[in-house]
C-alpha positions, 0 to 999 in steps of 0.5 A: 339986096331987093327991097320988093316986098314979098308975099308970104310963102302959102302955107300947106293946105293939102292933107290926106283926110282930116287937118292936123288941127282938126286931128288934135282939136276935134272941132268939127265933133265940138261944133256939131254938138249943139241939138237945140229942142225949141225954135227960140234963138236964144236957147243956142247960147245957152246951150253953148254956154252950158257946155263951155261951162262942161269943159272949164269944169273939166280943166278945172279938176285936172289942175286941182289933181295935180295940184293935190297929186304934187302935195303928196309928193311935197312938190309945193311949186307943181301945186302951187303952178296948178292952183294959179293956172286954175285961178285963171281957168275959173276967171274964164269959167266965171265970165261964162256967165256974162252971155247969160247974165241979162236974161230976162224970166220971158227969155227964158221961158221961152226956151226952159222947157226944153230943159226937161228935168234937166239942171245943172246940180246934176252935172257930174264934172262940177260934182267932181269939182266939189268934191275935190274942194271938200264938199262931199255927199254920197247922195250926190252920185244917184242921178248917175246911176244910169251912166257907169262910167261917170257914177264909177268916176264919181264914187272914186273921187268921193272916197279920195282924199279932197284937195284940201284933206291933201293941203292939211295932210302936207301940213302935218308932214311938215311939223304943223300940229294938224290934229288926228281926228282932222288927217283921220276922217272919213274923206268920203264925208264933208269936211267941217271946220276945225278950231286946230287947223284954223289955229294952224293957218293962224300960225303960217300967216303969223309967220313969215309971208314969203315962206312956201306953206303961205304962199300955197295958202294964198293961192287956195285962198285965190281958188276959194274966192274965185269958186265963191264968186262963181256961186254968186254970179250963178244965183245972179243969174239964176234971180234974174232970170227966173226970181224966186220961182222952184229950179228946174229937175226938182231944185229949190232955184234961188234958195238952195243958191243962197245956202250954197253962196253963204259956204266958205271954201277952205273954211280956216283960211278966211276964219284964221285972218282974224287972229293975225 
């Protein structure tokens, strides 16, 4: 046997057209989307980082879909396997902030007004990802008018059932007394917190911890924690980079910020603890 060492075959590297990656990943379309409108060379990264942002908003939904197409079906493993894969999605989405986390005012000014009226509460994907965690408002799809496909997307999801409206209705199925006021909402509406379904948690935690409904429980508590440290680092960012100064499109910045930063995702989860 031949001990010389061998170079390794080259890999094939002549196609008809586009690479089979280029084909599955579309990189050349995602790499030249990037119009930056001032000559600063900051505004790249926070146009890329933006945008990344986009796509994890867009797998986020997509798991949290499954997750709540799973809970109609009572297929409790499907969902919980969504809800973990999308802790580990919003870990990576939350550390897209750290390009953008040492912003200084001057930096950012030098490159703000290229934005316009531009801001991020209008994007239409994290609107998706809010309405799916419970926290609707019709008014949230008139800056989309313009755009019938994405208004179209935005009205549906505001009149289905959100994640949670799906967690409690499963609940229910399952012999927990989940009150009909609570499974017969109007699920266009934000959910509000109920003094029954928290005494509802407050039973599943009582119990026996390995038991199915706690550890889906446990896993949108991992979601919830994760959404309100993204809210967090956002008003850090944003504080840091432009104080208490108005946002851009009309927001109230750092204020509407710290109001959003103060909400509970999946309310009864984190109330409930403190009756176990």
């Amino acid at each position: 046997m031949s001990h010389e060492a061998h170079e390794p075959e080259t890999p094939h590297l002549d196609f008809q057209g586009t690479t089979p990656y280029e084909d599955y990943v579309k990189a050349d379309v995602l790499t030249h989307l990037q119009h930056t409108l001032s000559d600063d060379p900051g505004e790249m990264v926070f146009l890329v980082t933006t945008q990344v942002m986009e796509l994890w908003f867009t797998v986020i939904v997509h798991e949290w879909e499954t997750a709540a197409k799973a809970l109609r079906q009572d297929d409790v493993p499907v969902a919980v396997d969504a809800l973990k894969r999308s802790v580990r999605e919003l870990e990576a989405l939350n550390a897209s902030w750290k390009p953008l986390s040492g912003l200084t005012p001057a930096q950012f000014n030098s490159y703000r007004a290229a934005l316009g009226e531009g801001s991020g509460f209008q994007s239409a994907m994290y609107r998706r990802l809010e309405f799916l965690l419970g926290d609707k408002s019709a008014s949230m799809l008139v800056p989309h008018r313009g755009a019938p496909r994405v208004h179209a997307e935005l009205e549906k999801a505001l009149h289905e059932p959100s994640l949670y409206d799906e967690v409690l209705r499963f609940l229910a199925r399952r012999g927990h007394p989940v009150p009909e006021d609570v499974l017969r909402r109007d699920v266009s509406l934000r959910y509000e917190p109920s003094a029954e379904v928290e005494a509802v948690w407050t039973a599943v935690y009582s119990g026996d911890g390995r038991d199915e409904v706690a550890r889906l429980g446990e896993a949108l508590t991992d979601v919830a924690e994760l959404v309100w440290r993204w809210r967090n680092d956002h008003l850090v960012a944003t504080r840091r980079a432009m104080g208490a100064k108005a946002g851009t499109g009309g927001s109230a910045g750092v204020a509407w910020l710290e109001k959003r930063a103060r909400k509970n995702v999946f309310p009864e989860l984190w109330t409930a603890r403190s009756y176990v």
